[in-house]
C-alpha positions as CSV (number, residue, x, y, z in Angstrom):
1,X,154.2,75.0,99.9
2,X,156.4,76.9,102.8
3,X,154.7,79.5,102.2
4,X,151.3,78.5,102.4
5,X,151.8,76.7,105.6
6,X,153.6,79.5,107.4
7,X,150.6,81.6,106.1
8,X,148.3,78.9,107.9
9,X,150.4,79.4,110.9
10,X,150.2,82.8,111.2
11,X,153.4,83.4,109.8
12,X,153.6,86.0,107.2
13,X,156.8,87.1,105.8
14,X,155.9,90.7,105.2
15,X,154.9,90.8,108.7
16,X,157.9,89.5,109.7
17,X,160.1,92.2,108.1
18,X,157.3,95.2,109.2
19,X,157.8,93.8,112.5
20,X,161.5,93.4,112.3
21,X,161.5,97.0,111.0
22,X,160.1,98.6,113.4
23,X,161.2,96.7,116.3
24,X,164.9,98.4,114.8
25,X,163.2,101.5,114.8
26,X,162.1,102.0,118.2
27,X,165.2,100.4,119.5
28,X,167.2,103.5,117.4
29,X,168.5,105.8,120.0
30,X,167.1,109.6,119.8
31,X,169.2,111.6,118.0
32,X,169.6,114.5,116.2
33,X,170.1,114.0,112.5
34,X,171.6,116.3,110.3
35,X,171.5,117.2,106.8
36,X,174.1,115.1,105.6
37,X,175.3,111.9,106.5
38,X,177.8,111.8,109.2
39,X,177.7,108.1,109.9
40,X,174.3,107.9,112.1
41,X,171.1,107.8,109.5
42,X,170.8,110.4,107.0
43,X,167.4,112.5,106.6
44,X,166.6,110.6,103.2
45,X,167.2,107.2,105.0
46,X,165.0,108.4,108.2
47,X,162.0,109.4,106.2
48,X,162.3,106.0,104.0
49,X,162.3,103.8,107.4
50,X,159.3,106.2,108.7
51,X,157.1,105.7,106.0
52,X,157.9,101.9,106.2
53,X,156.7,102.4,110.2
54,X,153.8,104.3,109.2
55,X,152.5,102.2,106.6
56,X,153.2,99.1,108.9
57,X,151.4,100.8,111.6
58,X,148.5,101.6,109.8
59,X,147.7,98.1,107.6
60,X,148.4,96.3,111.4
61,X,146.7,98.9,114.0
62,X,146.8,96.3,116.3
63,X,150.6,96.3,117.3
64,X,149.5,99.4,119.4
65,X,146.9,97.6,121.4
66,X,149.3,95.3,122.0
67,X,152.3,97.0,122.7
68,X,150.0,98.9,125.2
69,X,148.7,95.5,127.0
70,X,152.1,94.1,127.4
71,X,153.4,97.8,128.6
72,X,150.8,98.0,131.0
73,X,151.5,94.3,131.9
74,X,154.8,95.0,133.0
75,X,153.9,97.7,134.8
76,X,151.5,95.9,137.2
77,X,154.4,93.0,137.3
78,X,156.5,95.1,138.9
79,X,153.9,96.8,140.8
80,X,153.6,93.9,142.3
81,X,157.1,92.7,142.8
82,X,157.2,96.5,144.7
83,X,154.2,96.1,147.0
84,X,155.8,92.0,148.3
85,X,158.9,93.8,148.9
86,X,157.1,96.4,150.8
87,X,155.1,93.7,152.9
88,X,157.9,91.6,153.7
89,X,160.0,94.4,154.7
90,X,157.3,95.8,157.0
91,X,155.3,92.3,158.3
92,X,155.6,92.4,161.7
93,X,154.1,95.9,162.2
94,X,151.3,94.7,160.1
95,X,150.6,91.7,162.3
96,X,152.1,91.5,165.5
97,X,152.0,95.1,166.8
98,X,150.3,94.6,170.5
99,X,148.9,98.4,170.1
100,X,147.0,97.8,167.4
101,X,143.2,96.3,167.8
102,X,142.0,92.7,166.9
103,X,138.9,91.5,165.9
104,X,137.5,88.3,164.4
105,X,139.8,85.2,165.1
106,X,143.0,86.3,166.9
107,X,144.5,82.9,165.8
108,X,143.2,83.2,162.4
109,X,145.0,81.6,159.4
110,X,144.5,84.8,157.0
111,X,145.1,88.3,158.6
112,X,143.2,91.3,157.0
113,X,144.7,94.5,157.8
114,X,142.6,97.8,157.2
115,X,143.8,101.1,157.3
116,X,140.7,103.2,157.8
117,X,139.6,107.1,158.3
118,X,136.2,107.6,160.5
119,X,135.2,110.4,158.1
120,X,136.2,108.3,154.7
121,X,133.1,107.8,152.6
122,X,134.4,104.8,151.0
123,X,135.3,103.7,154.7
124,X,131.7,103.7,155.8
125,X,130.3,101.9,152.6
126,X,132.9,99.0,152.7
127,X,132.7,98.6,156.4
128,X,129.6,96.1,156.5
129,X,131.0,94.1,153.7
130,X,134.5,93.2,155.8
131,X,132.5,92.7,159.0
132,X,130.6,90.1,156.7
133,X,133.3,88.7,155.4
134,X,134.6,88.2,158.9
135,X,131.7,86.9,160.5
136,X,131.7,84.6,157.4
137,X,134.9,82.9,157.9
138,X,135.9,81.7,161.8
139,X,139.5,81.5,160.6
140,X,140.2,85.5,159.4
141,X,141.9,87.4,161.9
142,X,140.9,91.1,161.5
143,X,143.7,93.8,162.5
144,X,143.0,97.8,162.7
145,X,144.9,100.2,161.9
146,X,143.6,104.2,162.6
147,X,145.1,106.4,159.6
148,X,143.2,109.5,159.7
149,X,144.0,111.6,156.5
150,X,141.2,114.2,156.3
151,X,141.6,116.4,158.8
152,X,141.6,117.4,162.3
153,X,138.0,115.8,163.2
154,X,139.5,112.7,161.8
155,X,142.3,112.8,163.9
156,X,140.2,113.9,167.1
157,X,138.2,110.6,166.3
158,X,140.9,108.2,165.9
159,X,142.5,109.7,169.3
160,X,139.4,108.4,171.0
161,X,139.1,105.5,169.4
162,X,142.4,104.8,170.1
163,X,142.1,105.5,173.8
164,X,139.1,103.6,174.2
165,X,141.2,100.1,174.3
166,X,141.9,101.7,177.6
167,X,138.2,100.8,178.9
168,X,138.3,97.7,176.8
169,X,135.7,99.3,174.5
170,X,137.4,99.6,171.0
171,X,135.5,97.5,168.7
172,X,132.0,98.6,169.8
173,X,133.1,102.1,169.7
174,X,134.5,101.6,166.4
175,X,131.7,100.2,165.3
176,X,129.3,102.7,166.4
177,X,131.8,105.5,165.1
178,X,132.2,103.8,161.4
179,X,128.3,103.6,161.1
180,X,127.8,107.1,162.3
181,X,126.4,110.1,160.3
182,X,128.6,113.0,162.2
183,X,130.8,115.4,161.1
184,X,133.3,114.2,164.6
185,X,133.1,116.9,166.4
186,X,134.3,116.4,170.6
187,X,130.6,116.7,171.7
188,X,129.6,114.2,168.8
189,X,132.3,111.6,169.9
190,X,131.3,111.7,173.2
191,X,128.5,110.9,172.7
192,X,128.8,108.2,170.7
193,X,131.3,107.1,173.6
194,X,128.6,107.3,176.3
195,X,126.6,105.3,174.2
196,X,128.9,102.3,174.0
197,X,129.5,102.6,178.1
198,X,132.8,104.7,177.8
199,X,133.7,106.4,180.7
200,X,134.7,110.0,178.9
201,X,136.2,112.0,181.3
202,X,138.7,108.6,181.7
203,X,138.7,108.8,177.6
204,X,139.7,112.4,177.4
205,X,142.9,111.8,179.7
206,X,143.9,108.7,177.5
207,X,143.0,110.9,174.0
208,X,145.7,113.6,175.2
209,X,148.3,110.5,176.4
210,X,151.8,109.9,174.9
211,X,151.1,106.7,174.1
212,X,148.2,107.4,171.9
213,X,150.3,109.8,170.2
214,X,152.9,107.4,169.4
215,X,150.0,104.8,168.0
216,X,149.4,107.7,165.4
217,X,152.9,108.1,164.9
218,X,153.6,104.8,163.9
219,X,150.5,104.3,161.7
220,X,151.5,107.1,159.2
221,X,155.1,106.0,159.3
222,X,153.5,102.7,158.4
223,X,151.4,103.7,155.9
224,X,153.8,105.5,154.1
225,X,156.2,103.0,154.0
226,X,153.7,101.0,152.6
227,X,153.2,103.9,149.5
228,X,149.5,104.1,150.9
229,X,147.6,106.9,149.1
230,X,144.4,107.0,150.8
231,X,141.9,105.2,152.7
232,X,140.5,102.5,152.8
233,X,143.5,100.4,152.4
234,X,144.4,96.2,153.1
235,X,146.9,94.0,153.4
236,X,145.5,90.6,153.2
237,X,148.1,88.4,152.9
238,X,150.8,88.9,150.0
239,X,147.9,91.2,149.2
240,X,147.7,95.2,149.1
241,X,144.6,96.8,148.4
242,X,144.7,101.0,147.9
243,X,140.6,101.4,147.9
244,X,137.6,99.6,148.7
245,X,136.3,95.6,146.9
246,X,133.2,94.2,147.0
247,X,132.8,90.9,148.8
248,X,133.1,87.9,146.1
249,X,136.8,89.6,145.6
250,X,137.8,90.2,149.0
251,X,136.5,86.4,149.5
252,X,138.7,85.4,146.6
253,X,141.4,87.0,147.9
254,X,141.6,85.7,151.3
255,X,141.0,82.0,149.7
256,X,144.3,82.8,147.9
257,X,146.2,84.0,150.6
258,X,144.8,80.5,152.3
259,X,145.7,78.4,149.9
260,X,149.2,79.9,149.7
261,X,150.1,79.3,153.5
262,X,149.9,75.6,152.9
């Protein structure tokens, strides 16, 4: 009767002893066996207990699976547990660093951080949906952060962009710049900037200026403390996104990091 109610359970004693087999197995340390037995496991004993693996393996494939699931498991845990130490350790730079542009809701309850490239692809395609989910929500503040990674056009555009706060001009040149169609050359950005009322002799001086260089500095020492490895990439609360979302999951996402500030 035990027997046919651990059965009903789940409970199978054959199982249990495959399981407990192999779980000794793979807990064996690696080590070299020799012919004879000189106290470790001999070779007769070793192929006895791999045949037992084998056959368990292959009458229960699905230990694999799930050895695999709980593997992988683990690893995002502790991806996880690596990324919050990373965001705590590096908050402040990520929120309250006066040299870095604001939009949406300055005194916003979530912040979205974006660390962006003018000549990123994925950039370009994601940009509408986070100024929609901005414009959406009255309460996201929306903080940039210039990262260029692909070159020296990149860099040449962020400069710009970066000098335009200068003129109080960043967000529409930014905007104009993100939805742009250019390979960034200087004539290109230019005009782009005399489109959005930039003064660009004024903008040329600022691009060459310590303090933009510094601004640049700071963003790839951020982003590499951060373990960034490419653009786009958020922070969004206790959040870190390396690559782009669509907009129900960034929504979802900023309604956690809501829901976890109160």
């Amino acid at each position: 009767m035990k027997n046919s109610t651990h059965r009903r359970n789940g409970f199978h004693p054959a199982r249990l002893a495959g399981a407990l087999v192999l779980a000794a197995v793979i807990a064996l340390p690696v080590q070299k066996v020799s012919a004879q037995n000189t106290g470790g496991v001999s070779i007769a004993d070793k192929a006895a207990i791999e045949k037992i693996v084998r056959d368990y393996i292959l009458e229960n494939p699905e230990i694999i699976t799930d050895a695999v699931r709980i593997l992988k498991n683990r690893k995002e845990q502790a991806d996880n547990a690596a990324d919050l130490q990373l965001l705590a350790s590096n908050r402040n730079a990520l929120l309250n660093d006066p040299e870095s542009p604001v939009g949406g809701n300055p005194k916003g309850d979530v912040t979205v951080v974006e660390f962006f490239d003018y000549r990123c692809g994925v950039c370009k395609r994601i940009h509408p949906i986070v100024d929609q989910l901005v414009k959406s929500d009255p309460n996201i503040k929306r903080v940039y952060k210039e990262w260029p990674i692909l070159g020296p056009n990149s860099v040449l555009a962020s400069r710009a962009a970066i000098a335009s706060r200068k003129q109080g001009k960043y967000l529409s040149f930014h905007k104009v710049m993100m939805e742009a169609n250019s390979a960034f050359g200087e004539s290109a950005i230019m005009a782009m900037a005399q489109s959005v009322g930039i003064d660009t002799a004024k903008l040329r001086r600022d691009m060459r200026s310590g303090e933009t260089d510094t601004i640049l500095r700071k963003n790839y020492a951020l982003a590499e403390k951060l373990k960034l490895n490419g653009t786009p990439s958020f922070v969004i609360g206790d959040t870190l996104l390396r690559g782009g979302r669509d907009l129900d999951s960034l929504r979802a996402i900023v309604a956690e990091a809501r829901a976890r500030e109160k």
